[in-house]
N, C-alpha and C positions, 0 to 999 in steps of 0.2 A: 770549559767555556759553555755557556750556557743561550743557547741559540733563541732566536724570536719564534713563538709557536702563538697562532691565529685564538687557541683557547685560551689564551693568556688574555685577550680580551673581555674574557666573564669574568664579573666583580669577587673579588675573592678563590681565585683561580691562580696559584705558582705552578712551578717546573716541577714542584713533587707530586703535584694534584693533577697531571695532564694525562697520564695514561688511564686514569681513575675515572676521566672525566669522558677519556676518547673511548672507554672500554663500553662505558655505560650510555654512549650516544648510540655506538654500533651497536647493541644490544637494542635498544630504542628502535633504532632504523630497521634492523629484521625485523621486528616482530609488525611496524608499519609494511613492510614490505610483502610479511608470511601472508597479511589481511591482504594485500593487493593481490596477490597473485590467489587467493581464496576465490575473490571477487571475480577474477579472472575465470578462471575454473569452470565455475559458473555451477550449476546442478543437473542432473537429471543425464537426458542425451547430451546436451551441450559440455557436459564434464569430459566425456569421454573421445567425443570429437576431434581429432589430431589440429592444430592449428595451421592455416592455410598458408600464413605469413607471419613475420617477424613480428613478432608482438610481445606483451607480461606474458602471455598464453604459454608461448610456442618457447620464449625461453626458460619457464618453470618447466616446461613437461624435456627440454631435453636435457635440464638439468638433474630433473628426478631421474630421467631413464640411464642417467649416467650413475649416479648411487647408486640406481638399483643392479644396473648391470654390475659393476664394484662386488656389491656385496654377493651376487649370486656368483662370480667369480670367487671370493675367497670363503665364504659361510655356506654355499647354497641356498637354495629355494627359501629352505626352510627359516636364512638372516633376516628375509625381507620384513620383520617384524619391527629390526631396528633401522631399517633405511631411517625413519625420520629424526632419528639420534644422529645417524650419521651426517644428514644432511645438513642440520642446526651446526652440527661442530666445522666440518667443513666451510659453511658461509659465515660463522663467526671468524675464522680466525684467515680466511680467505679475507673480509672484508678489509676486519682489523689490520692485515699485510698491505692493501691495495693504499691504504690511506697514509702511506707513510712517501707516497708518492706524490702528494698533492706537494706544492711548496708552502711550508709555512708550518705543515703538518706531522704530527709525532705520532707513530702507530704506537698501540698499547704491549703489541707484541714485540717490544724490543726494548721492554721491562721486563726483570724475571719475575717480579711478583704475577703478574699477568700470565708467562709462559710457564711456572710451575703451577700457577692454581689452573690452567686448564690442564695440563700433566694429571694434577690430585684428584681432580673430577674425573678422568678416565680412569686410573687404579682406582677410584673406590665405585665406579659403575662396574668395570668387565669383574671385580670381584663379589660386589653385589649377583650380578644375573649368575656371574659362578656357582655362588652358593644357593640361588633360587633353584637353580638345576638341579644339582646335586645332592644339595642341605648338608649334613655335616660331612657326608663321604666327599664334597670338596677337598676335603686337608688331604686326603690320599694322593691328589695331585702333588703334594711337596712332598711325598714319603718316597716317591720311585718306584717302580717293579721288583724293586728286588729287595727284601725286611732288612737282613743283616747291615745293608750299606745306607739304610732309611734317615738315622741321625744326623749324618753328614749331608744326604740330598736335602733333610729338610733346610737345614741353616745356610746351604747353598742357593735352595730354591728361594727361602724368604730373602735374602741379600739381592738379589736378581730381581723378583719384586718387587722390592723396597724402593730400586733404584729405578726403574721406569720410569715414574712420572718427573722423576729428577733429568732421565736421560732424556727425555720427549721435552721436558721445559728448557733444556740446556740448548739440544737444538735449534730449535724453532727459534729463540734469542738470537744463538750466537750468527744465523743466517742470516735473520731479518736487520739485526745492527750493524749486521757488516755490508746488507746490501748494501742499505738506506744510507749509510758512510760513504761507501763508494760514489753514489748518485749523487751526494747532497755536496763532497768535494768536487766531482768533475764540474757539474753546476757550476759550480763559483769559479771555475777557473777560464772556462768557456762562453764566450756571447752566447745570449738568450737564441740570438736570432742565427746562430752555426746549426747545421740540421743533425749533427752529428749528438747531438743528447737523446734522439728521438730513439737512436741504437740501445742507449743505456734505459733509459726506459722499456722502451721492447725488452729486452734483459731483467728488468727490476719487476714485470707484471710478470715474464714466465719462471719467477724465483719465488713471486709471492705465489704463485698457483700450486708452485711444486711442493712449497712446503706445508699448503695446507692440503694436501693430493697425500701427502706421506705422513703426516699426523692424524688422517682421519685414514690410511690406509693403517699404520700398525695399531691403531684403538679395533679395527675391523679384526685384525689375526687377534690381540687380546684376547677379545670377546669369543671369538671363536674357539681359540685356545682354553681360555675361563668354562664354557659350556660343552666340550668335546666329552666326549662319552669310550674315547681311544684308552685312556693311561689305565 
């Protein structure tokens, strides 16, 4: 059954074009919002000035201090190159999650075209920077420590890689379609006006956080993993 969604109101707009449509609005709205919180910012001293109160201000800076802390947690010092990779993927697929919440509303992340093509963009970034690292001594990663048992780690380790962005798109789906299920029956079953949805909600935003909290944490260990200087 195919449910009423609000972007079904642009002309030329079905139920197959909706994730396509809510992908590319979210992408839209960061990049208005990256500029707000620029603006915000401000230059010079005023950049650096902690914010006094709740403002664009104060919630950019304690949203970046939270990536940054993230990353100097699993990368060190030395990640803080990519916080702003980290950040961009985090609030896209943060937002993309929050919006499956509004009523009327179809998040894009509970398409898997949506949730493996962010999956694909991380395997071909953390192997990108892998190989900037490394250059071809990269592939010794899939070879092992040890020559004679090397054939087998390698076909092991590409099977393991391959599967990533499949295993990162699978999750993020199968959580976010089953929230938004959850939420979108209880709704219907319940008066608007019982306070008891407000539970399921609380519930549904700390599901959309977590899951974009754990897709932009294992793209963090990838990257990490992909540039490590250990194997």
């Amino acid at each position: 059954m195919v449910h009423f969604n609000w972007t079904q109101l642009i002309p030329g707009v079905d139920h197959h074009a909706i994730p396509v449509v809510t992908a590319v609005a979210v992408g839209g709205f960061l990049i208005i919002l990256s500029l707000l919180g620029r603006l915000a910012l401000g230059n010079g001293e005023s950049a650096v000035v902690p914010a006094g109160k709740f403002s664009v201000k104060g919630f950019f800076e304690v949203f970046v201090e939270f990536i940054i802390g993230l990353t100097d947690l699993v990368m060190g010092e030395s990640g803080r190159k990519y916080a702003p990779l980290f950040a961009s993927l985090f609030f896209y697929i943060w937002i993309n999650n929050l919006v499956g919440l509004i009523p009327g509303m179809t998040p894009a992340t509970d398409n898997l075209n949506t949730t493996i093509g962010i999956g694909l963009f991380t395997f071909i970034v953390y192997n990108i920077h892998g190989i900037k690292e490394h250059g071809i001594g990269y592939v010794k990663q899939f070879w092992g420590p040890v020559m004679f048992i090397g054939p087998m780690m390698l076909v092991l380790e590409l099977i393991s890689h391959l599967m990533r962005p499949f295993s990162l798109g699978l999750r993020l789906y199968g959580n976010m379609l089953g929230d938004h299920t959850v939420l979108s029956v209880f709704l219907d079953l319940v008066p608007w006006w019982v306070p008891v949805p407000a539970v399921f909600y609380g519930l549904g935003m700390f599901v959309c956080t977590m899951q974009a909290f754990v897709f932009t944490l294992l793209t963090m260990i990838y990257i990490s993993m992909a540039i490590s200087h250990d194997h």
